[in-house]
BAZAMI-849566 format. One record per residue (C-alpha): residue in one letter; x, y, z. Coordinates in nm, 4 decimals, decimal comma. Layout:
N
@residu:A	east:X	north:Y	up:Z
...
This chain:
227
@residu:X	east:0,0000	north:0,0000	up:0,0000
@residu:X	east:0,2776	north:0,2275	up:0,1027
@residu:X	east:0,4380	north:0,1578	up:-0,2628
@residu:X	east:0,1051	north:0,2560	up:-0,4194
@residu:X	east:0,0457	north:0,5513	up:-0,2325
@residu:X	east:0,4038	north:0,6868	up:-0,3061
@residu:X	east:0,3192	north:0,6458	up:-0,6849
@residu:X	east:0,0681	north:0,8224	up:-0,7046
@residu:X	east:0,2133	north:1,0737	up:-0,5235
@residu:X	east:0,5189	north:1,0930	up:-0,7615
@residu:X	east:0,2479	north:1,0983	up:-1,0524
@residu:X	east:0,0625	north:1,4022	up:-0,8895
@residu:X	east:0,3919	north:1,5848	up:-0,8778
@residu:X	east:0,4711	north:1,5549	up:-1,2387
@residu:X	east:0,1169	north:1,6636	up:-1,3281
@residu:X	east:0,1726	north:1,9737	up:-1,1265
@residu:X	east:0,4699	north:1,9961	up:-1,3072
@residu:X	east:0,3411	north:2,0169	up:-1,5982
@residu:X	east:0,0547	north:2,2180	up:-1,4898
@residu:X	east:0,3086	north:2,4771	up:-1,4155
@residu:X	east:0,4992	north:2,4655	up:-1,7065
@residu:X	east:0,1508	north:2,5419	up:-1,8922
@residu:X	east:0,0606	north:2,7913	up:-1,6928
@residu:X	east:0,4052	north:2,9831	up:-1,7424
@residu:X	east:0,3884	north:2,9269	up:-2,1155
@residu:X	east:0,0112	north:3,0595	up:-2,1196
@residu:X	east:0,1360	north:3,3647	up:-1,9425
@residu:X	east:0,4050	north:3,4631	up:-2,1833
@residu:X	east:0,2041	north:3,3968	up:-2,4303
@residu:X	east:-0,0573	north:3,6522	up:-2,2899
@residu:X	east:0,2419	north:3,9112	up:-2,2375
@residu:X	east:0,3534	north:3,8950	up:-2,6432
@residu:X	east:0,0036	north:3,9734	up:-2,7391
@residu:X	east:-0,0763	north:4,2566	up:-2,4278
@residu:X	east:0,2893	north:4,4157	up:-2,5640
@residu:X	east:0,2200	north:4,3757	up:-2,9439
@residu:X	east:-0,1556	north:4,4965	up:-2,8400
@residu:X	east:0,0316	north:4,8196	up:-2,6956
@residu:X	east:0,2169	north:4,8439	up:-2,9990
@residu:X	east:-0,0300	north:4,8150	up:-3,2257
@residu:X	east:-0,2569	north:5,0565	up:-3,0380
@residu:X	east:-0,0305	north:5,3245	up:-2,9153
@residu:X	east:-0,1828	north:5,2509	up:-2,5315
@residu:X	east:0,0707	north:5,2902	up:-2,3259
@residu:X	east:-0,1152	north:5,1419	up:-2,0735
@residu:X	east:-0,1243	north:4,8049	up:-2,1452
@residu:X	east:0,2457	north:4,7911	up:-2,1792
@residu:X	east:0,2647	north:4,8978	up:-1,8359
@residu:X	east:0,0920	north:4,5570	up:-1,7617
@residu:X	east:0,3655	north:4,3679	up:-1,9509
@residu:X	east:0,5628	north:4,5225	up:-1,7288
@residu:X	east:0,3450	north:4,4304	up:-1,3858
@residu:X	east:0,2683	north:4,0846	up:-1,5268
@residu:X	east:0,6291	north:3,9749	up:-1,5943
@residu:X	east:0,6674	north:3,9506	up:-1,2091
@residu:X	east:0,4227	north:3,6725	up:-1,2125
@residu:X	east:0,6307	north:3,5248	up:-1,4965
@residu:X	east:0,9585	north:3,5238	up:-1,2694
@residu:X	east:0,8136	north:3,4081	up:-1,0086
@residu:X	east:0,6548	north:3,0879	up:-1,1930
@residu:X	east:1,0279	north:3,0399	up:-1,3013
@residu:X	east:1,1280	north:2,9878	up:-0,9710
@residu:X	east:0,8907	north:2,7525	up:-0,8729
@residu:X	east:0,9264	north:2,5182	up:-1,1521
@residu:X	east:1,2929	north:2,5103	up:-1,1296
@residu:X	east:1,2738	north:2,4463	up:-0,7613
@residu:X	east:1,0064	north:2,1678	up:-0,8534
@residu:X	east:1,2228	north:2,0156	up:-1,0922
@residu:X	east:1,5081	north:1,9813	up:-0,8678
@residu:X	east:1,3176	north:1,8739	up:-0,6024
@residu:X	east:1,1833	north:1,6002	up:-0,7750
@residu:X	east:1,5621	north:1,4694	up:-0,9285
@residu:X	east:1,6661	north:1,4955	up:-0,5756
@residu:X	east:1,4132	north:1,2610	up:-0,3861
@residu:X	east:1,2221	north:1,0938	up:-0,6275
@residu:X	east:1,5319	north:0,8991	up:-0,8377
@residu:X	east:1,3025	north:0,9309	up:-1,1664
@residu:X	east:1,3314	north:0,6209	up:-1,4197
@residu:X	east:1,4644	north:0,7645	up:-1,7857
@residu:X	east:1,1532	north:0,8810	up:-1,9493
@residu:X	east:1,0623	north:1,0880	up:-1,6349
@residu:X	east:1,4199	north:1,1965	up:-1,6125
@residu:X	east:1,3435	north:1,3528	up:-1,9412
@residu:X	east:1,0384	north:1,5195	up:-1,8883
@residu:X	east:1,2177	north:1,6729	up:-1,6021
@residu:X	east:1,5190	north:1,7904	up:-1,8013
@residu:X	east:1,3035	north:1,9050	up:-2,0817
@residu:X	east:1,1091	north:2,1158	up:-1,7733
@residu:X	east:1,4417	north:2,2346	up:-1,6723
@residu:X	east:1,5524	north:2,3765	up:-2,0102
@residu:X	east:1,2287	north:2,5316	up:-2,1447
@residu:X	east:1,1175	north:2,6950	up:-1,8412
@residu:X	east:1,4567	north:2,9195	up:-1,9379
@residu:X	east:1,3191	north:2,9513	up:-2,2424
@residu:X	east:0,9686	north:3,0503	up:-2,1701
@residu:X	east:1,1103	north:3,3200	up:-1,9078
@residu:X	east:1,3260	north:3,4506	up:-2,1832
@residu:X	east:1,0164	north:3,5152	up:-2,3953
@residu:X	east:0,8336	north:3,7372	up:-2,1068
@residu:X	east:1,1631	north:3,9106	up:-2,1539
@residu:X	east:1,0913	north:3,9879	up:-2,4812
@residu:X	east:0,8006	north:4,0701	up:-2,4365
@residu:X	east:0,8609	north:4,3240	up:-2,1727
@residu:X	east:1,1497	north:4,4807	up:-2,4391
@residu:X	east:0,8737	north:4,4929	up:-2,6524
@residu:X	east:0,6478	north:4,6959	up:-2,4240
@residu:X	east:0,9369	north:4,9600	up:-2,3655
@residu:X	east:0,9631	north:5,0211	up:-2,7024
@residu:X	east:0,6144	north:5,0962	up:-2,7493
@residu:X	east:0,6105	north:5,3259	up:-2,4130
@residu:X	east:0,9102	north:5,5220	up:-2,6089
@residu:X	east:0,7405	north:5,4768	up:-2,9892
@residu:X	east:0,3875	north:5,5772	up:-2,8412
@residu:X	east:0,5709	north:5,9988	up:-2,7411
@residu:X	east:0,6394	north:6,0173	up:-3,1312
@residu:X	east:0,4031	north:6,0206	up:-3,4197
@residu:X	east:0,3543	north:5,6997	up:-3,5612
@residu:X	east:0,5092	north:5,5798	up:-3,8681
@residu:X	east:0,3284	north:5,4944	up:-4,1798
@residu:X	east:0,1940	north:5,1179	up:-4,0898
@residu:X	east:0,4454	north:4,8023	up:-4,1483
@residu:X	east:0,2207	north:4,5161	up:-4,2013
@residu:X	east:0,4996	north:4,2278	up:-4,1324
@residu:X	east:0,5090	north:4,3186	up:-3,8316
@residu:X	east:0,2117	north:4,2201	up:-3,6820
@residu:X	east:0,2443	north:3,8948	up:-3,9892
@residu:X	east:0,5585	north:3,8249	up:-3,8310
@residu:X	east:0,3900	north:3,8571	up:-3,4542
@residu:X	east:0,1432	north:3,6328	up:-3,5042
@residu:X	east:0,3764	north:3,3585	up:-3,6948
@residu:X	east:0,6043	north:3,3432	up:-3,3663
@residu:X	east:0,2824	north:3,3339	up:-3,1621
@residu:X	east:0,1599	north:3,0732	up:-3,3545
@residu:X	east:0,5493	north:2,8575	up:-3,3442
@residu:X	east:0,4688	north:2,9100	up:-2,9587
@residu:X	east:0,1957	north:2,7838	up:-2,9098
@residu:X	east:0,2791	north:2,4883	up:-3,1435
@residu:X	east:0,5624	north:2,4216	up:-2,9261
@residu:X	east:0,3854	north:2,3902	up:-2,6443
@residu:X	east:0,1157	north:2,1864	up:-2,7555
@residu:X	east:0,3577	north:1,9492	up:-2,8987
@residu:X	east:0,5139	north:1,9256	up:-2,5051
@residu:X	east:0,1556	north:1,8667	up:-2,3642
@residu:X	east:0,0521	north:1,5866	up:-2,6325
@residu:X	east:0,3983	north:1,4807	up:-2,6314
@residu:X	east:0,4026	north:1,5097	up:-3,0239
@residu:X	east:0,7560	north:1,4744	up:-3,1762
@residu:X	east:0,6126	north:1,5444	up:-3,5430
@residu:X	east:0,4233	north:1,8279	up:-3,4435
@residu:X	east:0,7958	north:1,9880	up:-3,2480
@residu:X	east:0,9052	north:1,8988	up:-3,5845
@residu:X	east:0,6743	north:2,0845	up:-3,8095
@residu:X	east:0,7560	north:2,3809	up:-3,5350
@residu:X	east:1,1835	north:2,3628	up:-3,5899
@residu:X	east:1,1174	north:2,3466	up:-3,9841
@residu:X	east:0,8430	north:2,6583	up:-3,9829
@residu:X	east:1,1701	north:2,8612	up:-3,8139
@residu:X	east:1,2817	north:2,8951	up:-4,1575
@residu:X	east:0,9416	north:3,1120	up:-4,2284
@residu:X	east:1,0205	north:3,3228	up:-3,9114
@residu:X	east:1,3668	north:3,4086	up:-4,0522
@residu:X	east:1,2174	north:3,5363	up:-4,3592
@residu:X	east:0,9664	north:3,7773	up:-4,2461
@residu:X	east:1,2418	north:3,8906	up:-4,0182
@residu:X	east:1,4611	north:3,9543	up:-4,3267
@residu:X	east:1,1604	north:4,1172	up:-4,5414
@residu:X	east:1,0820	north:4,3203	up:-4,2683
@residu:X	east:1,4447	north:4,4170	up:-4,1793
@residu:X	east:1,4953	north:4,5644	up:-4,5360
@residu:X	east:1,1242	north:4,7320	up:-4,5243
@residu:X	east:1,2085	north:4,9361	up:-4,1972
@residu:X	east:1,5867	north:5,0020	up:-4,3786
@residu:X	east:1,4176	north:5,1763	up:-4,6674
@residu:X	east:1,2102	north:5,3859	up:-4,4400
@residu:X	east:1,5117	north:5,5130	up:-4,3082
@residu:X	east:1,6879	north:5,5960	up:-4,6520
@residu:X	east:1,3700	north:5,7761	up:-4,7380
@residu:X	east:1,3496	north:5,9916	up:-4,4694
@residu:X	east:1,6150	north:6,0637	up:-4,1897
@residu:X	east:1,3114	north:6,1829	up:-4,0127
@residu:X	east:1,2102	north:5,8073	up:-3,9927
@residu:X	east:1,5409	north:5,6598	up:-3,8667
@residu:X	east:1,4660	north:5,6393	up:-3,4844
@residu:X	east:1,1542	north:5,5066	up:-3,5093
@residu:X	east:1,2179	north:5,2519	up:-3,7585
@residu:X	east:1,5286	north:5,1703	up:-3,5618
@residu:X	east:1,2909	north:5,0897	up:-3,2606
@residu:X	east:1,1183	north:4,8734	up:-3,4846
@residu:X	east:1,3946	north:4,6843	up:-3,6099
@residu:X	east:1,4328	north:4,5971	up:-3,2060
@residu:X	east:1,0981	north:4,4458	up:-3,1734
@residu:X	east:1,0683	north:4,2626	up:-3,5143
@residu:X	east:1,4371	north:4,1246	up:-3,3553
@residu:X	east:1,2413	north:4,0446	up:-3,0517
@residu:X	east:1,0203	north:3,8372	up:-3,1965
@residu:X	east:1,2957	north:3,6651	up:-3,4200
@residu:X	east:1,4625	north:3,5737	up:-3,1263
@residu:X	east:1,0717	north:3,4667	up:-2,9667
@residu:X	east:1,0918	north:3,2316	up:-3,2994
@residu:X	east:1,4105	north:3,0520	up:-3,1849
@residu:X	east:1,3199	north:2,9898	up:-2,8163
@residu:X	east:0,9454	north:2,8163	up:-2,9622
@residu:X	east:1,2049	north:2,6171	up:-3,1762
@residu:X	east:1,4650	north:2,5157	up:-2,8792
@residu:X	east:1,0990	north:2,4224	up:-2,6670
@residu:X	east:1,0356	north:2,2249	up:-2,9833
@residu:X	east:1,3831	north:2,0277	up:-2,9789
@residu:X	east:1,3401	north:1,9658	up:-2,6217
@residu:X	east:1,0144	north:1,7719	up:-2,6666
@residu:X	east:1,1615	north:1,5540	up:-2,9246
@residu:X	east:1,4080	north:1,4777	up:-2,6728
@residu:X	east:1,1296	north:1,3744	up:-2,4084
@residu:X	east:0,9666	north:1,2195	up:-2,6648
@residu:X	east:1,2414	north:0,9794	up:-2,8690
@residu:X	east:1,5608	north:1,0981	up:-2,6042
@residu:X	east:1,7261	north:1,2475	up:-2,9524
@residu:X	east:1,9265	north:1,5245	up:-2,9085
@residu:X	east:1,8543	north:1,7609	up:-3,1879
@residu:X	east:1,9701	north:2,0991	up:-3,0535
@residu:X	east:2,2446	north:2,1351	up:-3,3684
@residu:X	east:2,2097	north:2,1604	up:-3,7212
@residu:X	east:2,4177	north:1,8609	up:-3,7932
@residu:X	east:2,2326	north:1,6544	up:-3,5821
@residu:X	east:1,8887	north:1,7410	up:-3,7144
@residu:X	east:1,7936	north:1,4156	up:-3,9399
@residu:X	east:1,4892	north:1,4556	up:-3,8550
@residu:X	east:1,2215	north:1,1800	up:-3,9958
């Protein structure tokens, strides 16, 4: 009985553990839309709520770390729980990397939002809602524990880097066009970098659940045969 109760204890802690890790993602997730939102808008408002929320955010970090060692301290996990935990370990970085993002984001719309806007850059928002969408992906593919579907998100990158590059040139000729232009575009070129770098985090979440998944390491280029 003792054995069996001690189980399902173990299992109730890796639920949590997940729970957690869902609840952080969900919450970054939340903060790249609030801080595009801002953006978007001119409200300088809600990008003081990126700001509040990403407390929350670090704090979530924290506990899930803690959890995770925790758990590889007194619970001696058997390999494919090692992994999960591991795979917890790494993209809770990850995850708290992208609430920093999004928080750079939101400063550069408090700044952008004392100057008159620039005339409208559609990628931007194209190339918002692609790395939202590679997030969410991501983590789907870590709750279903879906290797193809991590793999679908690590091949989509390619679309990320792009937009980024379309974009990159777009803000470049508003600056040749008009010096007038060339600190505000400039700010732009930060946050369409933001969410380039958003892109590669959803991919390294999406290389760590292939790892849970198959325990394949396919964090490098050369090692990518993916199938």
């Amino acid at each position: 009985m003792t054995k069996v109760h001690t189980d399902k204890s173990y299992d109730k802690e890796l639920d949590e553990l997940r729970a957690k890790l869902l609840t952080l993602g969900g919450k970054v997730e939340n903060e790249i839309a609030l801080s595009m939102r801002a953006l978007a808008e001119r409200d300088s408002k809600v990008a003081e709520e990126v700001l509040d929320a990403d407390r929350e955010v670090n704090r979530l970090e924290v506990i899930v770390d803690e959890t995770c060692r925790r758990l590889l301290a007194l619970r001696q996990p058997a390999a494919s729980d090692l992994r999960l935990i591991t795979t917890a370990l790494k993209v809770v970085v990850d995850l708290e990397r992208i609430g920093d993002l999004a928080v750079n984001i939101a400063q550069r719309a408090i700044d952008l939002n004392q100057s008159p806007p620039l005339r409208p850059v559609h990628d931007l928002q194209k190339l918002a809602e692609l790395c939202q969408k590679q997030l969410r992906a991501a983590l789907d593919s870590f709750v279903d524990g879906d290797a193809a579907r991590a793999e679908t998100v690590i091949k989509d990158d390619d679309l990320v880097d792009a937009l980024y590059h379309n974009l990159f040139n777009e803000l470049l000729g508003l600056m040749m066009e008009d010096s007038r232009n060339i600190r505000r575009a400039n700010s732009l070129m930060f946050v369409a970098k933001h969410l380039e770098r958003l892109g590669d985090h959803a991919t390294n979440v999406a290389e760590m659940v292939i790892y849970m998944v198959r325990g394949t390491d396919v964090r490098h280029p050369h090692s990518r045969g993916l199938k």
